[in-house]
N, C-alpha and C positions, 0 to 999 in steps of 0.2 A: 330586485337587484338594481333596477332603473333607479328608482327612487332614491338607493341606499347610494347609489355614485353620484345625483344630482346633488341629494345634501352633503356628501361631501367636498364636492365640487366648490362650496362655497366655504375662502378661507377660515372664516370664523365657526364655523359649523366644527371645521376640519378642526382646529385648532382647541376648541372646547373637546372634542371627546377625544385627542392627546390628554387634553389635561384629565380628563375624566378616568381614563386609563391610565394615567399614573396616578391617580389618588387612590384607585383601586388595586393597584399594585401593590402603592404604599402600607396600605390597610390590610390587603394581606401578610406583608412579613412583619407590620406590626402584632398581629391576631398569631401568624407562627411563632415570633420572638416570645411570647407571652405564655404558650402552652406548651413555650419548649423546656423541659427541665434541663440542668445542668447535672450533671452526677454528683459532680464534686459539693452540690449544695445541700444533698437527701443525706437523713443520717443513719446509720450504718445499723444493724440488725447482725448479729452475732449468732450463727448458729453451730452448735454444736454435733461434730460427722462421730459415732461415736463407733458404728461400724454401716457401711452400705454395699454390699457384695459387688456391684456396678461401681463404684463409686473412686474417687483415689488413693491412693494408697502411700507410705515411705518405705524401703526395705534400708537400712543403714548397713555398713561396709569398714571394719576394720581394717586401717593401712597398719603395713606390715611392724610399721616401730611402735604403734599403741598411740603415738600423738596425735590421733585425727581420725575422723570416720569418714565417710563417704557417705552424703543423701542421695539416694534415688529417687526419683518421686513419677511415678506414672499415672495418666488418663486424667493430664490436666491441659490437654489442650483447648477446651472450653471456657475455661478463666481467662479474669485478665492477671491478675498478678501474687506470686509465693512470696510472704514473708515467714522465715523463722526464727525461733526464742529456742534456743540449745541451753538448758540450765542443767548441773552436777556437781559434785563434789570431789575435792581434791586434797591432799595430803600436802599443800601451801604448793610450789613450782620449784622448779631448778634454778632459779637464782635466790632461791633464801633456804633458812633451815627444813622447812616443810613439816615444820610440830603441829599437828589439830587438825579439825576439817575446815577447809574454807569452802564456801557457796560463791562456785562460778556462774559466768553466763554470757553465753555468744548469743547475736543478734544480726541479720543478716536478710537480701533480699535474693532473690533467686530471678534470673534473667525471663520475662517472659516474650521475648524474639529467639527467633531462631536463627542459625549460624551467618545471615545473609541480611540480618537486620531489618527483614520484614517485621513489622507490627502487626497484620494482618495473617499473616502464618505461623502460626503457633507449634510447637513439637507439643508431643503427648507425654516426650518423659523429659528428666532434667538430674542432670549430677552433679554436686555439688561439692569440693573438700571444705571440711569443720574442723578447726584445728582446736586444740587444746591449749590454747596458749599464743602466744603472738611472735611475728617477726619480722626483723626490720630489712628482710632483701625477701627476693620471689622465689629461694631457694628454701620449700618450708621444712626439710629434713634437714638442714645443717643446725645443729647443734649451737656454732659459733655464734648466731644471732640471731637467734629462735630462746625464748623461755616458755616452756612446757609447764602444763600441770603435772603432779606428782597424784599415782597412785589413783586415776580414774577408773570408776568400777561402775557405778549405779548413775542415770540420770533422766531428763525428762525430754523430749522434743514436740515442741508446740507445733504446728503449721499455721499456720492463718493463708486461706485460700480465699483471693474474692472474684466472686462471680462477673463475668459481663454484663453492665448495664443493659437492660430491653427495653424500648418505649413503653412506657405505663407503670413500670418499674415504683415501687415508693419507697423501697429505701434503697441501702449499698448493701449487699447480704454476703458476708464470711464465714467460710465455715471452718469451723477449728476445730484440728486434727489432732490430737494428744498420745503419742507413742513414747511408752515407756522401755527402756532398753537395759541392759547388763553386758560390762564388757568384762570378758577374762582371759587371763593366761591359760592355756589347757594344761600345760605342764605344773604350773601351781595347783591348779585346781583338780591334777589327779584322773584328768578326764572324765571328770564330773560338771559337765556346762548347762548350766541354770538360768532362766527369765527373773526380771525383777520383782517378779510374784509367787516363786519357787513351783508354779504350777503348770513348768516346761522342765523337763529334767531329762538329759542325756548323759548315757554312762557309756564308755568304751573302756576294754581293757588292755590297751596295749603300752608299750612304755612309756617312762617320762621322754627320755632322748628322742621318739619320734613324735610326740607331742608337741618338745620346744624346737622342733621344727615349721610348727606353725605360724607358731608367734601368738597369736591373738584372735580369741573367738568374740562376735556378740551378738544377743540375741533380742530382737522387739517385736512389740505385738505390732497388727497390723489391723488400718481401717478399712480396706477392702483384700480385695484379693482377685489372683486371675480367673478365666472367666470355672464356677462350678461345673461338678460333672451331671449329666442330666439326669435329673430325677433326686437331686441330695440338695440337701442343706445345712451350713454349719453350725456345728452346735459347741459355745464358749469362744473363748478367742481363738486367733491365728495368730502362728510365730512362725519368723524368719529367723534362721540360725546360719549366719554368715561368715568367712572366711577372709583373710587377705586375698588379691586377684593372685591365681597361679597356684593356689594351698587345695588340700582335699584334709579332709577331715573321716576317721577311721570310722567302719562299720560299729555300730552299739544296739542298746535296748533305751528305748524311747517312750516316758513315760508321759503324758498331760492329766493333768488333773480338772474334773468340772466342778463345779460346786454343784451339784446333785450329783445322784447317781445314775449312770449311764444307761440308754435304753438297750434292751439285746440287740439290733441290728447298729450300733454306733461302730467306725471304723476311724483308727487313724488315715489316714490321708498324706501322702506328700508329693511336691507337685514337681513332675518333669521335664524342665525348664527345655529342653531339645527335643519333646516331642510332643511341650505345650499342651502337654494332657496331666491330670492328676493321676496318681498312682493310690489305689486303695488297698493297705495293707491288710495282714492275716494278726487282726487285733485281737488281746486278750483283757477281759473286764470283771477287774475286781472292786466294785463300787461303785465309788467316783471318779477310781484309776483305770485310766486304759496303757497299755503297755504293747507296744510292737518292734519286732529287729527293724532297723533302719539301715539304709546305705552309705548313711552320711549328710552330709551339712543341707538345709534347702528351706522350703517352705512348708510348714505342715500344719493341719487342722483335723477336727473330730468331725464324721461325716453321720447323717442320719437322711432317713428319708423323709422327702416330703411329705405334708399331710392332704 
């Protein structure tokens, strides 16, 4: 210690290992700048969620006049950021004759802060309105200065989700989320509401008049879902069969279809959003058909036991 103050003691001693200490400073955040990657310079890795039970999910949301849906989107508080590609078909819009199909497409990004514009606090869900069509005030049901698509039924909704960078990281990784949906009138369609793959089918028998009360049913499959019940696992896809906010949808017979045939212990399933538990129905299996009474509109899948 003696010695270490004597040669300091003397200016030039002192003043050399300043300098020394700042070239070794320097030289470290030269060596940090160099091995520091940038995110925005790694390029992007594309992966495809095609379903991951843990994983996130859309449920979509009929507003009540048919011109717009509502995205939900949960267990995406780990991302950094949602973009969506809403692509469909329309019978042309309310400001022209609307002869043929024309091929729309909405394009849009989803907030990834939460209400206080933290960056660093993320929410796990996010709701979104997707309009059919465009308008020129913030008023998106007036008619006056809104043009709608005509006659929307079938469509697609991409997600592209991309993950938070982590150091060591080698590319940007998104994973793309692909829900296909069906929207319908329950009173035209006789209370018969069907997925875009005909392999969700709901029938109820009650009138048209308390049907066109509803206004508007639609249904998408889904890439995840809430959490399973213990001991099961799903078997084919999962559908959300959803309502305007405020509508109930009448008791029917619920059928899914697999593409094989179904094992003996396989059970409809639908999930009890207020007591966040699934409910396993008293299913019947004729094939590849399974069929069970339902109480109405919600989340439902085909359950099996684990192996």
């Amino acid at each position: 210690m003696n010695k270490l103050k004597k040669f300091l003691s003397n200016r030039v001693n002192l003043a050399l290992t300043v300098i020394l200490l700042l070239i070794l400073i320097g030289i470290g955040f030269a060596v940090n700048k160099f091995f520091t990657v940038n995110p925005a310079d790694l390029p992007t890795e594309e992966i495809d969620l095609s379903f991951n039970p843990e994983g996130p999910y859309a449920i979509l949301e009929p507003r009540r006049d048919g011109n717009a849906i509502y995205l939900n989107i949960f267990r995406v508080a780990a991302y950094e950021s949602i973009n969506y590609e809403l692509a469909y078909q329309s019978a042309g819009s309310t400001a022209d004759e609307g002869i043929g199909n024309v091929d729309r497409g909405v394009q849009g990004t989803i907030g990834a802060e939460d209400e206080q514009g933290s960056s660093t606090r993320k929410k796990s869900e996010y709701r979104q309105e997707i309009l059919f069509g465009t308008c020129s005030k913030s008023d998106t049901f007036a008619t006056a200065h809104c043009v709608f698509d005509k006659n929307v039924e079938n469509g697609i909704l991409v997600l592209n989700i991309k993950k938070k960078y982590e150091k060591g990281d080698k590319t940007n990784v998104v994973y793309k989320m692909v829900t296909a949906w069906h929207l319908q009138k329950p009173d035209v369609a006789l209370g018969q509401i069907s997925s875009s793959d005909n392999h969700f089918q709901y029938r109820t028998k009650v009138s048209e008049d308390e049907l066109s009360v509803i206004g508007f049913t639609i249904v998408n499959d889904l890439t995840g879902a809430p959490k399973m019940p213990q001991g099961k696992k799903t078997l084919g896809k999962i559908y959300a069969m959803n309502l305007p906010t405020a509508k109930t949808f009448p008791s029917g017979d619920l059928t899914i279809e697999l593409i094989d045939s179904a094992p003996a212990e396989a059970q409809i399933g639908r999930f009890n959003e207020p007591s966040n538990s699934w409910e396993l129905l008293e299913t019947k299996i004729e094939g590849s058909k399974l069929i069970a009474s339902v109480p109405g509109a919600g989340i439902f899948a085909v359950f099996v036991n684990q192996d």
